[in-house]
C-alpha positions as CSV (number, residue, x, y, z in Angstrom):
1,X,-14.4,-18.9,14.1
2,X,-15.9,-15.9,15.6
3,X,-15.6,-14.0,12.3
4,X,-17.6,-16.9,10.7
5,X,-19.7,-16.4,13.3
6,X,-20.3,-12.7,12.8
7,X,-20.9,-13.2,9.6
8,X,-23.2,-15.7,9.8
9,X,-25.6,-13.6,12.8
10,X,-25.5,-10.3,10.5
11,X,-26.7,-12.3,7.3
12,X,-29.6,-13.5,9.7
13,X,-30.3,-9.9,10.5
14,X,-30.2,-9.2,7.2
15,X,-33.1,-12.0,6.2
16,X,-35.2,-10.1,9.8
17,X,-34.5,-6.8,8.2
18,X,-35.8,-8.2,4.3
19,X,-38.2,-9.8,6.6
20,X,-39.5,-6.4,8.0
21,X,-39.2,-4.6,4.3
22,X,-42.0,-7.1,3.3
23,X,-44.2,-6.2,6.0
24,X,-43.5,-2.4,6.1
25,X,-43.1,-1.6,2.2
26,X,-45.4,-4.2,0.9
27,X,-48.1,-5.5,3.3
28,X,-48.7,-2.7,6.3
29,X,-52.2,-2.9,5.6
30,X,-53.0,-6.8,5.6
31,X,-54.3,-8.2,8.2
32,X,-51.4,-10.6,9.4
33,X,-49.1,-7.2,8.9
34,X,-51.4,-5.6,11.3
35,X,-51.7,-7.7,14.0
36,X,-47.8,-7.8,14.2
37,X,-47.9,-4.2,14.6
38,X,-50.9,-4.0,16.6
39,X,-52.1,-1.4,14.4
40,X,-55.9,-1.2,13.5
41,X,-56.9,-0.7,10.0
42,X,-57.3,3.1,9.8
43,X,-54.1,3.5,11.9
44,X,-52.5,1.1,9.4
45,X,-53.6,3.2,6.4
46,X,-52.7,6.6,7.8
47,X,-49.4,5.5,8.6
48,X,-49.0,3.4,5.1
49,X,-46.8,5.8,3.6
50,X,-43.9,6.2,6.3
51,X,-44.1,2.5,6.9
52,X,-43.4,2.2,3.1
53,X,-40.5,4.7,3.6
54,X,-39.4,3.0,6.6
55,X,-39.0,-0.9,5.1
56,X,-37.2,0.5,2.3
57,X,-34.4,2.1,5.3
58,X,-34.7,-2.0,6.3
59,X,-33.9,-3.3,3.0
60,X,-31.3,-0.6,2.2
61,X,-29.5,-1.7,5.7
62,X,-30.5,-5.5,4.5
63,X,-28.5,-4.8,1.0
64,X,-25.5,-3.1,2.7
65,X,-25.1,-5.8,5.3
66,X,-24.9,-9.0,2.4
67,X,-22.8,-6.7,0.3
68,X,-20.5,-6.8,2.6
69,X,-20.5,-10.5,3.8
70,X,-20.3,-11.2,0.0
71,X,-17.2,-9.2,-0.5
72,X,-15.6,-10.4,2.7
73,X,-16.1,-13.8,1.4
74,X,-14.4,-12.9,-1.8
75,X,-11.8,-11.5,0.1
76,X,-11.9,-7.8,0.4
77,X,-11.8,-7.8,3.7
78,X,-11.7,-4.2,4.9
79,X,-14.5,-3.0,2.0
80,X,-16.6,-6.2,2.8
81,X,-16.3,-5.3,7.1
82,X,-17.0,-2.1,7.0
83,X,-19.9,-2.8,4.7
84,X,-21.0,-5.4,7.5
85,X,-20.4,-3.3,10.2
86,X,-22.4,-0.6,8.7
87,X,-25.3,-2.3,8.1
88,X,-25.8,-4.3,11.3
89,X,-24.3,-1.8,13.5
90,X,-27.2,0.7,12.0
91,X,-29.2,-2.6,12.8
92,X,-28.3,-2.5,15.9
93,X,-28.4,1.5,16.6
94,X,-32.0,1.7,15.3
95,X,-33.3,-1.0,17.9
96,X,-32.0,1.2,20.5
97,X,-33.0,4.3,19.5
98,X,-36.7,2.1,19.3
99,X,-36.1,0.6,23.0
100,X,-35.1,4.2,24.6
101,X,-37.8,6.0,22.9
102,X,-40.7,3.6,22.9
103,X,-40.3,1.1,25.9
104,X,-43.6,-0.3,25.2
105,X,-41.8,-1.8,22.1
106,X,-38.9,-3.6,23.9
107,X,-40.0,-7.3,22.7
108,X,-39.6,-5.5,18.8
109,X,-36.4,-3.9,19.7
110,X,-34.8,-7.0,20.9
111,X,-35.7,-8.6,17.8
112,X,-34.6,-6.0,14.8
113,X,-31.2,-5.4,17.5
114,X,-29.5,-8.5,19.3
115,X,-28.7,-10.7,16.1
116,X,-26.9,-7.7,14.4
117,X,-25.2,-6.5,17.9
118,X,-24.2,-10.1,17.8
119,X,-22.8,-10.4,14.9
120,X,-20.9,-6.8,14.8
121,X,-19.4,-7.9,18.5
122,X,-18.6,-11.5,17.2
123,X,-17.4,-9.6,13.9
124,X,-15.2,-7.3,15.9
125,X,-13.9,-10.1,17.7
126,X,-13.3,-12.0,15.2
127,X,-10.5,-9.4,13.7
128,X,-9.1,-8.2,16.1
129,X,-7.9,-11.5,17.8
């Protein structure tokens, strides 16, 4: 049950982290994008390229993270977990590297990072009873 479990929170973290690609990589300089950010529009276009850069980290993390449910499911278990663990626990390690370096961004931490801790915790868990 808890491996279900973890799977299930780290292929909602994946959706947040597609989620975030579309906002980064595809529309950092709209207004909706924007206000999520709190970013004005020149800060939004001097920053458009490393935002780009950035979603496309979110996606790649996204990608490894349903591989690896996907296989898991198809029973490789050990290729599909560490794929899983992988991704969400890089989930997971970059909200805290954004909550200890930018405290002022604690409420976007906790998003991009407690449903992927979650789900590696519940993951680990899961195997290891």
């Amino acid at each position: 049950m808890l491996t279900v479990a973890g799977l299930v929170l780290a292929g909602l973290a994946a959706l947040v982290h597609v989620y975030i690609f579309r906002m980064e990589s595809l529309t950092w300089t709209s207004a909706a994008t924007r206000k999520v950010f709190g970013a004005s529009e020149s800060e939004a276009a001097a920053t458009r390229e490393m935002a780009f850069n950035q979603g496309f980290y979110n996606l790649f993390l996204a990608i490894a993270t349903a591989l690896g449910i996907v296989l898991f499911a198809a029973g490789q278990l050990a290729v599909g977990a560490t794929l899983v663990f992988t991704g969400a626990g890089s989930m997971t390690a970059a909200a805290l590297v954004l909550l200890l370096s930018s405290p002022d961004k604690r409420s976007a931490a906790l998003k991009q990072g407690v449903i992927p801790a979650l789900g590696v915790l519940s993951l680990a868990l899961g195997l290891s009873l």
